[in-house]
Residue, then its C-alpha position, 0 to 999 in steps of 0.5 A: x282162522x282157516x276158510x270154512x270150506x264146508x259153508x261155500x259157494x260151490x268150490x270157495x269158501x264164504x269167508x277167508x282171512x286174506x293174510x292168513x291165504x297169502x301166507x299159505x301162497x294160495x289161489x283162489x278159483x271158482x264161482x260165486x253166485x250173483x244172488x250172494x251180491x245185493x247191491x250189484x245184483x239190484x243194478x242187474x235186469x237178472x240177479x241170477x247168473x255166476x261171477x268167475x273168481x281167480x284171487x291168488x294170495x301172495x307174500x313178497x320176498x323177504x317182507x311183512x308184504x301181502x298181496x291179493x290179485x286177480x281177475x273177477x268177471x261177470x255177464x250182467x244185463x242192465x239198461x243202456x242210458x242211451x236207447x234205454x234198451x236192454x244190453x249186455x255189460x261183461x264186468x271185469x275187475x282186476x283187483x291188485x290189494x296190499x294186505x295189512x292188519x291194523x297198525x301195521x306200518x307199511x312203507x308205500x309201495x309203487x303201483x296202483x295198489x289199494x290197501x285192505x285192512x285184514x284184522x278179521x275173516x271177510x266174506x269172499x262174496x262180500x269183497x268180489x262185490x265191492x271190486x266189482x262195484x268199483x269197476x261198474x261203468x258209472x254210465x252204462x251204455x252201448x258201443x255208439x256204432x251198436x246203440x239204436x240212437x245215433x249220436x250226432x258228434x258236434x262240429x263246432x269248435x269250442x267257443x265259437x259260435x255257429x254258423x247259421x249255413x250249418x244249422x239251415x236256422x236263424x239264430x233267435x237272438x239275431x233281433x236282440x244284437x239289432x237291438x243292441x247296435x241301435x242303442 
């Protein structure tokens, strides 16, 4: 089934049969809109604004390999979990996906490549979104020297306990170790 290039967002199509473009070699550039992706949209201060695409489709030399890779970048506003302060995340994803229909048996191939199975045409939008989710941070936050709280690094090395000139306080359970010895 060939794109339906009328029914697009800008200059891509709404749906594609991945298999089908890597045959063709073909590459995919333009913009989708970020209204078209609800769930990354939701983790958005403004669901407004354009995702950049550029998928190329390719088939490897000699073989049933097909592969789609690319870039897909999109400026999103979301809250920093640290000041919970409105900041500016630029995503980017680099998706890199071996193509097969189902019951196709691929040997395994090096590389971080993830496998998609194509037996239908997917949404482009669709597809974006779950590459784009996958790279979301699971915890955005400012730079540290960009954050208006200040992360203190603890100087204590692991294990040890800390030393009370250190912190300028009593340690509270000082009285429960003199307990302790007085048994």
């Amino acid at each position: 089934m060939t794109p339906s290039w009328k029914e697009s967002h800008g200059h891509l199509p709404v749906t594609i049969d991945p298999i089908q473009l890597a045959e063709r070699g073909a590459r995919l550039t333009g913009t989708l809109p970020l209204k078209s992706m609800p769930r990354l949209a939701q983790g958005s201060l403004e669901g407004s604004g354009d995702v950049n695409v550029d998928l190329a489709f390719e088939r490897e030399e000699g073989q049933q390999v097909f592969v789609m890779h690319g870039t897909l970048r999109v400026p999103l506003r979301v809250t920093c979990q640290r000041c919970l302060e409105t900041m500016e995340l630029n995503l980017e994803a680099a998706p890199w996906l071996i193509l097969t229909k189902s019951g196709a048996r691929l040997e395994p191939q090096e590389g971080d490549a993830d496998l998609l199975v194509a037996d239908k045409p997917l949404s482009l939008s669709g597809l974006v979104e779950d590459e784009l989710l996958l790279a979301l941070p699971m915890v955005p936050m400012h730079a540290p020297d960009q954050c208006t709280v200040k992360v203190r690094a603890a100087n204590v090395v692991r294990g040890a306990a800390p030393d009370r000139t250190e912190r300028g306080r009593k340690n509270p359970f000082a009285v429960l170790d003199r307990l302790k010895k007085t048994k």
